[in-house]
N, C-alpha and C positions, 0 to 999 in steps of 0.2 A: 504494500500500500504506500501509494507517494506521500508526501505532505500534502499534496492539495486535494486528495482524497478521503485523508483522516479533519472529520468532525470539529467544528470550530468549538473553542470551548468559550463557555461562558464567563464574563465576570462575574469576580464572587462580590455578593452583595453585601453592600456595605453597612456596618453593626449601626444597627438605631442606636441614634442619641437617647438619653432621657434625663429630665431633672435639670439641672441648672445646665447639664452640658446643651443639654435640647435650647433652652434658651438663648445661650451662647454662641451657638452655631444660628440660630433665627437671626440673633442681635446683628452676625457678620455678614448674610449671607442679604440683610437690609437695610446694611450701613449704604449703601449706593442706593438706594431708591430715592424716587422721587419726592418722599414727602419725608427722607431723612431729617433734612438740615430742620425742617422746619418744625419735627417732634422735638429735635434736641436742644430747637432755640425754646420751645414750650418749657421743656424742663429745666433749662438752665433759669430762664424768667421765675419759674416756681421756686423752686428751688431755693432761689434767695430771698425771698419772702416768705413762704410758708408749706412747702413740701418739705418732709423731710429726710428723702432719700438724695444725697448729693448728683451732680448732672454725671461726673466721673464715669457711673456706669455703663452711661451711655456714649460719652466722650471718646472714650478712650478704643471701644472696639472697633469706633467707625475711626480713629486715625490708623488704628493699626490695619481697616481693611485697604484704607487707602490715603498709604504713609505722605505720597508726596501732597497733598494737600492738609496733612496735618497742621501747620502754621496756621491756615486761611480759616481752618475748624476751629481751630483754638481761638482764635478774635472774635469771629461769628460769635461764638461758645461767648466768652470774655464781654462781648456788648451785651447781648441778652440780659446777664448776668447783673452786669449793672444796672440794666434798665429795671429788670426785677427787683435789684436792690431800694430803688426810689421808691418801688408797691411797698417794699417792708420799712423802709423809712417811715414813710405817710401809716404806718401802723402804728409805728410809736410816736411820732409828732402828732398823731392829728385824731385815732380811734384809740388809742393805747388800754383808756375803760374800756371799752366794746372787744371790740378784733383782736385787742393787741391780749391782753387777759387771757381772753379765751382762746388763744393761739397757744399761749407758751401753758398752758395749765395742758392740751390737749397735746403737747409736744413730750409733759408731763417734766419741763424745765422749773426747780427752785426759782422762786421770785429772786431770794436774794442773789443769784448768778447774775440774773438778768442786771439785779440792781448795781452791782459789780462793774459790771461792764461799764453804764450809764455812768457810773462815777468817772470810771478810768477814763473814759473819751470826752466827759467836761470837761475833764485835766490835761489830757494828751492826747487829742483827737490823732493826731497821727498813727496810734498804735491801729486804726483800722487800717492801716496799709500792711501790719503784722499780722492782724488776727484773720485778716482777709483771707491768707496767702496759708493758713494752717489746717488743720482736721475742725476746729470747732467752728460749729456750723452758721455757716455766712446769714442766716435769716435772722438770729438772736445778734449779730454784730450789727446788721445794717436796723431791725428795731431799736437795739438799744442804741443806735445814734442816733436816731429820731426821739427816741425818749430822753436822749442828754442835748436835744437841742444843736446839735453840730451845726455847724452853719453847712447848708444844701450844697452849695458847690465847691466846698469845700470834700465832704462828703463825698462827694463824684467824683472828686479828683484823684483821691484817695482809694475808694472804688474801680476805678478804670483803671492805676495803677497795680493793684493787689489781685485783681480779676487778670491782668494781662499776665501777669507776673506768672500764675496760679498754670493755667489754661495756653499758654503762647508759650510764655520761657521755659518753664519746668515743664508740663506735659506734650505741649507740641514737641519741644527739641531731646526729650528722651526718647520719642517716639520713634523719631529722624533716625538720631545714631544709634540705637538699640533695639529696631521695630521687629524686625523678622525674628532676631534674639527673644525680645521681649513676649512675640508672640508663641513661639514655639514651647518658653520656659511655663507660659499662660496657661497654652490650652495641655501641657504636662499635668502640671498642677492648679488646676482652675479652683478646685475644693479647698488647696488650702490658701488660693489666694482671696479666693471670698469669709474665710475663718479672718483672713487678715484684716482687710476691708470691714468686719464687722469691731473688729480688735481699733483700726483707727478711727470709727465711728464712737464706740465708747470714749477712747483717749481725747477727744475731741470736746464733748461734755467734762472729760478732771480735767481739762487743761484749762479751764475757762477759771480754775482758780490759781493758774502761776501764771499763765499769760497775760 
């Protein structure tokens, strides 16, 4: 029997995903679609005001689907961001009884953190270009500058800084020079990078008392 008369064989079929990896693979395989940018501008906008799952999740799979635009993702990312941050601003400057209350009680945030904050940024409004750019979560830094009064565009400026900083420098250009690495190490251990991820969600809330 020649080769061209022995039986073509079949690809073997590829093991289902399931569980977070099934996610993962959804996340990448829809980082290019068409209404991409525009879920991830949604959640970055959330995000900073009152979701509180960070945008990273989503951020991050779609630069790594499609590295050479990670820069352009990360600004996109980076504007939204701040513009969300002026929705959590106007929580604490303007609804803080109403919205803002019942925001960080359902976020299940101590008052006195929140009150923490609100001191440190009448004092040293700059540290929201610190606290921006760390694990603790950007919606309680941009309320509590509104509830300490920051002056607004001052606020933004400091904002657009700490969101560039966040999103552009750190996750755009580790993505650059470490993507294909970064991805490979990812979808290795995806399990224990989401252990991780939930590890600098916690540190995020204790850091709000050294930061």
């Amino acid at each position: 029997m020649t080769a061209l008369d022995q039986p073509e064989k079949k690809p073997a079929l590829e093991k289902k995903k399931w569980g977070l990896r099934a996610v993962y693979a959804w996340m990448l395989a829809n980082a290019k679609g068409r209404h991409a940018w525009a879920a991830v501008a949604a959640f970055a906008f959330a995000e900073a005001s009152f979701f509180p799952i960070p945008a990273d999740v989503m951020v991050l799979p779609m630069m790594l689907a499609d590295r050479k635009r990670a820069f352009r993702l990360g600004a996109w990312v980076a504007f939204w961001s701040v513009t969300g941050g002026a929705l959590g601003y106007a929580i604490g400057h303007l609804f803080w009884e109403t919205a803002g209350l019942w925001l960080i009680h359902l976020l299940h945030v101590p008052l006195e953190q929140v009150e923490a904050l609100r001191h440190k940024y009448s004092n040293n409004a700059y540290l929201i270009m610190v606290q921006g750019a760390t694990p603790i979560p950007y919606k309680l830094v941009t309320i509590a500058s509104g509830l300490a009064g920051v002056s607004f565009p001052l606020f933004m400026l400091y904002s657009a800084v700490t969101r560039s900083v966040r999103y552009v420098v750190i996750e755009g250009l580790l993505v650059t020079l470490f993507g294909e690495r970064a991805q490979v190490l990812l979808e290795k251990y995806l399990e224990v990078a989401l252990i991780g991820f939930l590890v600098v969600l916690v540190l995020g809330f204790v850091a709000l008392k050294y930061l």
